[in-house]
N, CA, C and O atoms as a CHARMM CRD file, in Angstrom:
* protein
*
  264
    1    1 UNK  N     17.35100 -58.63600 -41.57000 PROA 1      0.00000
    2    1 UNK  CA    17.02400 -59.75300 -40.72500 PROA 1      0.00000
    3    1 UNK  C     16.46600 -59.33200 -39.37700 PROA 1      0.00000
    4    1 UNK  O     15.60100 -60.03700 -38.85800 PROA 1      0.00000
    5    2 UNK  N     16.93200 -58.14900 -38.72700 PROA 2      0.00000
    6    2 UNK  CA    16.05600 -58.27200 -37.41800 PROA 2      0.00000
    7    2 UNK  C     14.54200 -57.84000 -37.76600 PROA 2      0.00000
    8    2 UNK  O     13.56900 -58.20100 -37.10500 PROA 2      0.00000
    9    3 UNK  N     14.50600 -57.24400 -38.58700 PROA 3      0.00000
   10    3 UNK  CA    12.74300 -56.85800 -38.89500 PROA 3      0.00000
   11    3 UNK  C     11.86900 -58.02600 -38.69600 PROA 3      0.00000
   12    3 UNK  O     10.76800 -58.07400 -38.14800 PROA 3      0.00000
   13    4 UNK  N     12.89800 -59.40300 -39.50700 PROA 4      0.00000
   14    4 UNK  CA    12.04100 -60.47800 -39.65800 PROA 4      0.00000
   15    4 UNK  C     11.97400 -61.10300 -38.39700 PROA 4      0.00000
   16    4 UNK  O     11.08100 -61.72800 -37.82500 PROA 4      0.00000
   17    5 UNK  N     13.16200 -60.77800 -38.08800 PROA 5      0.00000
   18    5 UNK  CA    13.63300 -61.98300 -36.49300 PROA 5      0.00000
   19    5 UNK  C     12.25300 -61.03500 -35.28900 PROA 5      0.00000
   20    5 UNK  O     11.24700 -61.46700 -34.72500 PROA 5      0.00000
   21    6 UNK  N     12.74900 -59.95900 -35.32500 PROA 6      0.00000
   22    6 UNK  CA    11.71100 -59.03100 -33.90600 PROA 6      0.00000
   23    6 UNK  C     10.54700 -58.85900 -34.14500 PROA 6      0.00000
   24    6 UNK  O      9.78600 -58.99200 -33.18600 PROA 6      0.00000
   25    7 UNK  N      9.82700 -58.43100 -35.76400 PROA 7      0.00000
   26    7 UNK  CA     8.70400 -58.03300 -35.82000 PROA 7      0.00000
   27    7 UNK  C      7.29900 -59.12000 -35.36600 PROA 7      0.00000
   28    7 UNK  O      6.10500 -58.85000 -35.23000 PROA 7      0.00000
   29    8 UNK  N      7.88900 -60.13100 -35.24800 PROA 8      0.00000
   30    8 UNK  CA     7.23900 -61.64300 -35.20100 PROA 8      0.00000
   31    8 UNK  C      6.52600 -61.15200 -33.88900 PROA 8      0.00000
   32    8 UNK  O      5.31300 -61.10300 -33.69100 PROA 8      0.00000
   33    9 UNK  N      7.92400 -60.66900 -32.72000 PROA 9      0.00000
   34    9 UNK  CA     7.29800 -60.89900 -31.22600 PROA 9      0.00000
   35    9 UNK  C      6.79200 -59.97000 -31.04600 PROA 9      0.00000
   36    9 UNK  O      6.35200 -60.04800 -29.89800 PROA 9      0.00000
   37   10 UNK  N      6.51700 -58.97300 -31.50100 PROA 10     0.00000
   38   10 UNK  CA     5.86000 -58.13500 -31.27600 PROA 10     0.00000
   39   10 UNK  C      4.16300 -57.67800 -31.82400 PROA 10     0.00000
   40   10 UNK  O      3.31000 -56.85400 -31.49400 PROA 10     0.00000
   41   11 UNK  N      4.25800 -58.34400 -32.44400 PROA 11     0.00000
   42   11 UNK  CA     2.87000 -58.78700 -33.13100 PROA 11     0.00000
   43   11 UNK  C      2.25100 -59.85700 -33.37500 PROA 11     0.00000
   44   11 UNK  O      2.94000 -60.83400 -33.66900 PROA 11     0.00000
   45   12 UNK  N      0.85800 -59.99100 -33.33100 PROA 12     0.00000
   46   12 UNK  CA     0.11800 -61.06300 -33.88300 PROA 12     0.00000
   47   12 UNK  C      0.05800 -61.46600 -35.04200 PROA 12     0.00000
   48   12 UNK  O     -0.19000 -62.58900 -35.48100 PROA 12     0.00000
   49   13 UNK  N      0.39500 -60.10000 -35.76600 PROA 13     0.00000
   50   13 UNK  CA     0.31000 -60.83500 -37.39500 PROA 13     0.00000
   51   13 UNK  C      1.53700 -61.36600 -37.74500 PROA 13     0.00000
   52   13 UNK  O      2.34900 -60.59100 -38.25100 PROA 13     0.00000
   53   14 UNK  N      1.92300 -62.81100 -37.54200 PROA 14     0.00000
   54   14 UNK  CA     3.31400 -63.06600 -38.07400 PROA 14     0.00000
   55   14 UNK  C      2.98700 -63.20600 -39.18300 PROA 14     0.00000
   56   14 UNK  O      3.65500 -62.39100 -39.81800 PROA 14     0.00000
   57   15 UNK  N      2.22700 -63.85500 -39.98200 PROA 15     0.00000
   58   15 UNK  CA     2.24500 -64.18600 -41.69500 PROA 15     0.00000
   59   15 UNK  C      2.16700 -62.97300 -42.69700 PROA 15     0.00000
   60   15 UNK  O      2.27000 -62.92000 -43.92300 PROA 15     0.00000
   61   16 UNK  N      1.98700 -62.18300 -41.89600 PROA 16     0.00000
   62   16 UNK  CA     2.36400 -60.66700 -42.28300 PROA 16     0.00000
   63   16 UNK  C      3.33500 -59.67700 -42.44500 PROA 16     0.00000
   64   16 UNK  O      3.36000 -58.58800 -43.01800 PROA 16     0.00000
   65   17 UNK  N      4.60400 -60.73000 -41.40200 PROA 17     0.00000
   66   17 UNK  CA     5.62900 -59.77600 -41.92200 PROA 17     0.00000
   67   17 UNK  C      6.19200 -59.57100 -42.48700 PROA 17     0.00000
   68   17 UNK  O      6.77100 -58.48400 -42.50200 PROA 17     0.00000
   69   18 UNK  N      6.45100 -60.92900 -43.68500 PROA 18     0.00000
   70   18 UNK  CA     7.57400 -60.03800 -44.72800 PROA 18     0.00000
   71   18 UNK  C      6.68000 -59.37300 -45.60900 PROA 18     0.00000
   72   18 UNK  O      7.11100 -58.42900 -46.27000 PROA 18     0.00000
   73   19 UNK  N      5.72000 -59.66400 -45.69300 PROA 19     0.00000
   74   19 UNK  CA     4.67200 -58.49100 -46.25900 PROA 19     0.00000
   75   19 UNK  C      4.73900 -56.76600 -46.45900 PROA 19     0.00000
   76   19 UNK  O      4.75400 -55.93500 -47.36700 PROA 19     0.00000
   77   20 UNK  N      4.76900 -56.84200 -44.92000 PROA 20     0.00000
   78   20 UNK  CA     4.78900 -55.62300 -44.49300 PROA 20     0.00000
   79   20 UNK  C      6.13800 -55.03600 -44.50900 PROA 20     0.00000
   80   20 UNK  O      6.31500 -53.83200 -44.69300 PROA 20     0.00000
   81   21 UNK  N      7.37400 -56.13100 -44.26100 PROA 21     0.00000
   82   21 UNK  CA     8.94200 -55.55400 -44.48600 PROA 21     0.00000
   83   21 UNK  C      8.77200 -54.87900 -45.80200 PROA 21     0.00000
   84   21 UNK  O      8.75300 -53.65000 -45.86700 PROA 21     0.00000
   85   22 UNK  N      8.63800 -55.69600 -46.93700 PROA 22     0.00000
   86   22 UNK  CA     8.42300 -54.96700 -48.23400 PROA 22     0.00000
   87   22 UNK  C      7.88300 -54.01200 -48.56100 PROA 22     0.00000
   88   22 UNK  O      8.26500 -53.22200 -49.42500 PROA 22     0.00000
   89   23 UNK  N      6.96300 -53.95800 -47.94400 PROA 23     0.00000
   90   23 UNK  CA     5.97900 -52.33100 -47.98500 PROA 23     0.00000
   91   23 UNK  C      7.06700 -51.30200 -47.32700 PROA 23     0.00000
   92   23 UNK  O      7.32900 -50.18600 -47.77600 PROA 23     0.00000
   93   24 UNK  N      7.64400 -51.90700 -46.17500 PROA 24     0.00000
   94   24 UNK  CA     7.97100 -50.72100 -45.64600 PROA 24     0.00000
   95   24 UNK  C      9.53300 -50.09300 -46.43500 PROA 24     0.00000
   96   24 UNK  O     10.03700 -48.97100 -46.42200 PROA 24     0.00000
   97   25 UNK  N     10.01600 -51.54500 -47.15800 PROA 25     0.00000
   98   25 UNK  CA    11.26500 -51.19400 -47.81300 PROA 25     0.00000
   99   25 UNK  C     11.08300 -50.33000 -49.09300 PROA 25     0.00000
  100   25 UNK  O     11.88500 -49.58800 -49.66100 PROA 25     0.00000
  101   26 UNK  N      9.62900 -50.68400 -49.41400 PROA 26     0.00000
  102   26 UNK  CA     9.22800 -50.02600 -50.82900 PROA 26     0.00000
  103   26 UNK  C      8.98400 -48.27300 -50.15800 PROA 26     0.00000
  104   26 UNK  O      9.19100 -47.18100 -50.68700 PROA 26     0.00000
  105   27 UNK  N      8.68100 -48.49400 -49.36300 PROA 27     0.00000
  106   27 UNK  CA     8.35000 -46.87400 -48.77200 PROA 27     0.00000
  107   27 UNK  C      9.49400 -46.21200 -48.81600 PROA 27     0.00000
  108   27 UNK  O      9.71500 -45.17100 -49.43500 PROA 27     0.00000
  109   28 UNK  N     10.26900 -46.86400 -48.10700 PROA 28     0.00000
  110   28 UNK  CA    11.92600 -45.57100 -47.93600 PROA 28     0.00000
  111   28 UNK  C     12.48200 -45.30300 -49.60600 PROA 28     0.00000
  112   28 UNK  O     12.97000 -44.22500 -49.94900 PROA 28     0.00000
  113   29 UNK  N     12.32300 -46.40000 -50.48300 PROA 29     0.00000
  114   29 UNK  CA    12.81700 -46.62100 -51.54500 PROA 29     0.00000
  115   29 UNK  C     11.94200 -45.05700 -52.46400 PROA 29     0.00000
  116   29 UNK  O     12.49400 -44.34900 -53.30700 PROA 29     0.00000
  117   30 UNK  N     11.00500 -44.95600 -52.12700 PROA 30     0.00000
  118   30 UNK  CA     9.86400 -43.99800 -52.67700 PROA 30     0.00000
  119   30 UNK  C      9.93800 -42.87700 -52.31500 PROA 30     0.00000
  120   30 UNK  O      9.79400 -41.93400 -53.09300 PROA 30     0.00000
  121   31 UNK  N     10.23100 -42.71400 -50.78900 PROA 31     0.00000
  122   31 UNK  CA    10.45600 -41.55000 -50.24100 PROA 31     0.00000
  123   31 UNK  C     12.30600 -41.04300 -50.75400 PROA 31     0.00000
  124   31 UNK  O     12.47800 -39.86000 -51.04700 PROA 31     0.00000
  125   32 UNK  N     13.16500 -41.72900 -50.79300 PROA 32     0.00000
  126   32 UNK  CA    14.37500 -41.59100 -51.38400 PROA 32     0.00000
  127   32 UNK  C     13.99100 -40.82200 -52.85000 PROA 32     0.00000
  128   32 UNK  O     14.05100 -39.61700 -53.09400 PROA 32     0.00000
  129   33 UNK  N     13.70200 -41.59400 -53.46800 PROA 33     0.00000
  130   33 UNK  CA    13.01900 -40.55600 -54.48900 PROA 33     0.00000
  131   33 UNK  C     12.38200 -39.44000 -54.96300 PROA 33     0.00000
  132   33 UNK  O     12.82800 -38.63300 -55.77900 PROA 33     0.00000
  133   34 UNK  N     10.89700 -39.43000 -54.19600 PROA 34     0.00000
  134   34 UNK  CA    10.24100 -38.22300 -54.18900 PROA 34     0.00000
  135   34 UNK  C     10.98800 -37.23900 -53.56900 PROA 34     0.00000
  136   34 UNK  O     10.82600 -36.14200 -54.10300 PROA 34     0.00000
  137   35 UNK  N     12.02500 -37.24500 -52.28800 PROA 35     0.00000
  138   35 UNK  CA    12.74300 -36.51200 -51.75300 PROA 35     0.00000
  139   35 UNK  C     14.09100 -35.93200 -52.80400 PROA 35     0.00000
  140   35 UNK  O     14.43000 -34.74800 -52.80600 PROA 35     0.00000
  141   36 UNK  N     14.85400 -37.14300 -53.78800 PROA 36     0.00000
  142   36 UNK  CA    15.64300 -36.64700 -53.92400 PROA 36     0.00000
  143   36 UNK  C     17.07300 -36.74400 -52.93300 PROA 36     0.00000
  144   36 UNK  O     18.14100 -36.16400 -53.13200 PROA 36     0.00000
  145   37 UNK  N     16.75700 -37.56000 -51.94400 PROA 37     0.00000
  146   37 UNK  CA    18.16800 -37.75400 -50.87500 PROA 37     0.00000
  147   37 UNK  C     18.54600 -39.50400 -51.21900 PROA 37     0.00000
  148   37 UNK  O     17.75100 -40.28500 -51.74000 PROA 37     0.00000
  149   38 UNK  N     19.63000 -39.76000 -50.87600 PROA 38     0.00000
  150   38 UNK  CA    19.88400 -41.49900 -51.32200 PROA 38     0.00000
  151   38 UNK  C     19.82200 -41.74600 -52.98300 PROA 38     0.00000
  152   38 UNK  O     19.89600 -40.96400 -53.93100 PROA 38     0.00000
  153   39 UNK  N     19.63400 -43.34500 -52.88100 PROA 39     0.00000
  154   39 UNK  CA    19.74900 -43.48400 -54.34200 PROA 39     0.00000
  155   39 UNK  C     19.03800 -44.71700 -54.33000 PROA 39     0.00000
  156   39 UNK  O     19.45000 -45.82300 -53.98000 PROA 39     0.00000
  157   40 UNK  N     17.49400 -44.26000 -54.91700 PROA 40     0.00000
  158   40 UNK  CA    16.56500 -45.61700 -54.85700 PROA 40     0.00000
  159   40 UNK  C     16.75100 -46.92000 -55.66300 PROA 40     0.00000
  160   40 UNK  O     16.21500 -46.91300 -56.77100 PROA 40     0.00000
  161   41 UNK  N     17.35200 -47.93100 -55.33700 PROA 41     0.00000
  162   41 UNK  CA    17.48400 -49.39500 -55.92800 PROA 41     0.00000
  163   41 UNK  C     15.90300 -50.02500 -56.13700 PROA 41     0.00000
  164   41 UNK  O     14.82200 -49.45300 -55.99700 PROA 41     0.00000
  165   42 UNK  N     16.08400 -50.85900 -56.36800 PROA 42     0.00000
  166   42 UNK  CA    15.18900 -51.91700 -56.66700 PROA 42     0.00000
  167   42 UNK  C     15.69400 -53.61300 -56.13500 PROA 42     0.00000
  168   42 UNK  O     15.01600 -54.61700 -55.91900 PROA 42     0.00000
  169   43 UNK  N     17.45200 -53.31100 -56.04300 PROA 43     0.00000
  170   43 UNK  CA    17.41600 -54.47900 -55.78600 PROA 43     0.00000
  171   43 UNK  C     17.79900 -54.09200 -53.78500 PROA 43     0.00000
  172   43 UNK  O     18.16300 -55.04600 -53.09800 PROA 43     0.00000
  173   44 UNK  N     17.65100 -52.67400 -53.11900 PROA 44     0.00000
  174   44 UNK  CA    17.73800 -52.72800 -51.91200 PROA 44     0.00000
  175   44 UNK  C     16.34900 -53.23400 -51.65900 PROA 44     0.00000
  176   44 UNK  O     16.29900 -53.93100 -50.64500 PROA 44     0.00000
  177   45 UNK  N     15.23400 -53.09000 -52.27000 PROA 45     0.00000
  178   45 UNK  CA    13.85800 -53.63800 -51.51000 PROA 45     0.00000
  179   45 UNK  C     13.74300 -54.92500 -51.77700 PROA 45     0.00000
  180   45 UNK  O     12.94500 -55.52600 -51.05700 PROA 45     0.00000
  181   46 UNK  N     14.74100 -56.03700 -53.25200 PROA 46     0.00000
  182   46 UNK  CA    14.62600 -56.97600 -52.99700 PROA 46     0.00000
  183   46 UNK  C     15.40400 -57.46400 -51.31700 PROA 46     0.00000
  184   46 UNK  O     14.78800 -58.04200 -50.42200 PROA 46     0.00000
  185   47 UNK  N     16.72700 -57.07700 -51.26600 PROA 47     0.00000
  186   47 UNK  CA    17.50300 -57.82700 -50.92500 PROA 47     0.00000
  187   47 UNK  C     17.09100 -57.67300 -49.24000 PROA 47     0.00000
  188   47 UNK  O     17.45700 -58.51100 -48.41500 PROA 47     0.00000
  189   48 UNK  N     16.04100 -56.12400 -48.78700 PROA 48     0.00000
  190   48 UNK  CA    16.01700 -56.22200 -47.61400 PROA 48     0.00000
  191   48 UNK  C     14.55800 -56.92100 -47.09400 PROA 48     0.00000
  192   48 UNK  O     14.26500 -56.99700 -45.90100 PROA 48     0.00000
  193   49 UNK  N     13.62600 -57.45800 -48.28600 PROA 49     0.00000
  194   49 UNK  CA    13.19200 -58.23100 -48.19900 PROA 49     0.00000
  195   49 UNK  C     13.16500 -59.64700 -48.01600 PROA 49     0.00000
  196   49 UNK  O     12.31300 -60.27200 -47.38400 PROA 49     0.00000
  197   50 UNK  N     14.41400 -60.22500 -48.76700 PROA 50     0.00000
  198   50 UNK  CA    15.24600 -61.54100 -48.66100 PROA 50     0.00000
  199   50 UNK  C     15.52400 -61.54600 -46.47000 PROA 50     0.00000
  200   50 UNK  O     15.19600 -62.33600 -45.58500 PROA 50     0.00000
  201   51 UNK  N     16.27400 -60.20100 -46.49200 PROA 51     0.00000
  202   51 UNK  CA    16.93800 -60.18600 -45.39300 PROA 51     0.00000
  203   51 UNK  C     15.25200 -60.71400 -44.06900 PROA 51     0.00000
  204   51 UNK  O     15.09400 -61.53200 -43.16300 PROA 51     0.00000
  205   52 UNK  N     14.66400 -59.99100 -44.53000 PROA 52     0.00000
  206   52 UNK  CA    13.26700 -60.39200 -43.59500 PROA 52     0.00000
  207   52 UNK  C     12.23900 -61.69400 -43.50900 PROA 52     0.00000
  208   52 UNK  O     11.24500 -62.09300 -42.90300 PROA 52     0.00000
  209   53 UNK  N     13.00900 -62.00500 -44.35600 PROA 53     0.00000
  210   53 UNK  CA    12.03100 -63.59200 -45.04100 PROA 53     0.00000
  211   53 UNK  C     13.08100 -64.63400 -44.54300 PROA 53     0.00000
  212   53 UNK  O     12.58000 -65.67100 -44.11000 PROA 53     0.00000
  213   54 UNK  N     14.77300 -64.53900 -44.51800 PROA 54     0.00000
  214   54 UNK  CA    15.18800 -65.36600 -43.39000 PROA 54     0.00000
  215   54 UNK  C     14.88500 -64.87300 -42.32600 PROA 54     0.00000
  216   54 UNK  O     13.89400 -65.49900 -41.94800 PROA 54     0.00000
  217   55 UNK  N     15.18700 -63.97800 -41.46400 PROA 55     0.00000
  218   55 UNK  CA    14.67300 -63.82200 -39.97400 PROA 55     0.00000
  219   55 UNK  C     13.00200 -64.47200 -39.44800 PROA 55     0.00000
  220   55 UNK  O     12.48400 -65.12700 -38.54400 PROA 55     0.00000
  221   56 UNK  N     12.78700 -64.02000 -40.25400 PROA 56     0.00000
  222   56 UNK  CA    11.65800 -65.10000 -40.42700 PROA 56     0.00000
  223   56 UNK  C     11.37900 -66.91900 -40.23300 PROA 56     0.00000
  224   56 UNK  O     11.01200 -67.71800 -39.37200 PROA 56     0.00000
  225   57 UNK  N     11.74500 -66.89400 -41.37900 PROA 57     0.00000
  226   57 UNK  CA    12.30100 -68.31500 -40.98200 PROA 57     0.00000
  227   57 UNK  C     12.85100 -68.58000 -39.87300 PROA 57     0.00000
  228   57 UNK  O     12.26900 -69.46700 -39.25000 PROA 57     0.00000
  229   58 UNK  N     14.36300 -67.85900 -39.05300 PROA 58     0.00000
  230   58 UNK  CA    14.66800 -68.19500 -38.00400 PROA 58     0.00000
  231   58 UNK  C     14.10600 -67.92600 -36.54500 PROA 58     0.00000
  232   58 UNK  O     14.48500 -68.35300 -35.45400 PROA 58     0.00000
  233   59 UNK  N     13.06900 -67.06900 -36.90100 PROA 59     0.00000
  234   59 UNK  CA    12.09900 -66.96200 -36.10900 PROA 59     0.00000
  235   59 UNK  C     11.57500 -67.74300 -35.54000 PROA 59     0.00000
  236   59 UNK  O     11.67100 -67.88000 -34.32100 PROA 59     0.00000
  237   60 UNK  N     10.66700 -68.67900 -36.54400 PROA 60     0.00000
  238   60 UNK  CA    10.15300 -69.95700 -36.88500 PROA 60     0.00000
  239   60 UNK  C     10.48300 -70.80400 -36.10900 PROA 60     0.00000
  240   60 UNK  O      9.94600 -71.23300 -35.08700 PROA 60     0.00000
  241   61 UNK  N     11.90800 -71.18300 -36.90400 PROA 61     0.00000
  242   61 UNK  CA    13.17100 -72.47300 -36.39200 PROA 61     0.00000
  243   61 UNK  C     13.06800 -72.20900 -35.01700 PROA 61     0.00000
  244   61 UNK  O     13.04100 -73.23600 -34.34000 PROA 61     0.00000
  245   62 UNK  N     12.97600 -70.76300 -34.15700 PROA 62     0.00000
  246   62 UNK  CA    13.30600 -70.69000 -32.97400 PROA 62     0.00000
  247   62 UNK  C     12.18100 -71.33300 -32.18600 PROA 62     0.00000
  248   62 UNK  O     12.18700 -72.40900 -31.58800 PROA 62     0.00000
  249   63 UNK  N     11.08500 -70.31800 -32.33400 PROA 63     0.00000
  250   63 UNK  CA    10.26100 -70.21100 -31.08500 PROA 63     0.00000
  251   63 UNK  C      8.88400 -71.27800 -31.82200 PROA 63     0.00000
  252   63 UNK  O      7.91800 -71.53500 -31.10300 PROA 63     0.00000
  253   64 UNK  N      8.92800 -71.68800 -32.91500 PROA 64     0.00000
  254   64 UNK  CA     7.67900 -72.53600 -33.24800 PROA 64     0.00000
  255   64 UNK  C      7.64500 -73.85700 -32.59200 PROA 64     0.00000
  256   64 UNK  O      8.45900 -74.76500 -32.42600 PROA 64     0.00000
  257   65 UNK  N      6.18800 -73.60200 -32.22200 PROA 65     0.00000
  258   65 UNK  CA     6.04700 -75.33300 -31.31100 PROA 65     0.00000
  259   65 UNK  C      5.94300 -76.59600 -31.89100 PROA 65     0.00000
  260   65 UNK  O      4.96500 -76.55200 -32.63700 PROA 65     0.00000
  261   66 UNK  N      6.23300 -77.21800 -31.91000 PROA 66     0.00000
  262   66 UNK  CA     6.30100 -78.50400 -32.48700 PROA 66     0.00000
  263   66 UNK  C      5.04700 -79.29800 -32.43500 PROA 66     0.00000
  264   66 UNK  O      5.01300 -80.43100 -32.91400 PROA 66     0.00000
């Protein structure tokens, strides 16, 4: 959730971020692997995607203008 909640203010591309959360969750998930350290899920890139898609939303709820 803060990826989704912070990445918003810090960039222009908001419709981009859970986009990009996923990419970036798919990355560690890949690098866990090719490395050999951790233990790559499938359901950690769902679930920390979920986690970025509410912050998101409450993002939204927060600072969107009416």
């Amino acid at each position: 959730m803060p990826f989704g909640f912070g990445l918003p203010a810090l960039t222009p591309l908001r419709r981009a971020v859970v986009p990009l959360c996923f990419l970036g969750s798919l990355l560690v998930e890949a690098l866990q692997w090719a490395f050999g350290t951790g233990v790559p899920q499938v359901e950690d890139v769902l679930l920390n995607t979920l986690g970025a898609a509410l912050g998101y939303a409450l993002f939204r709820a927060k600072f969107a203008s009416p």
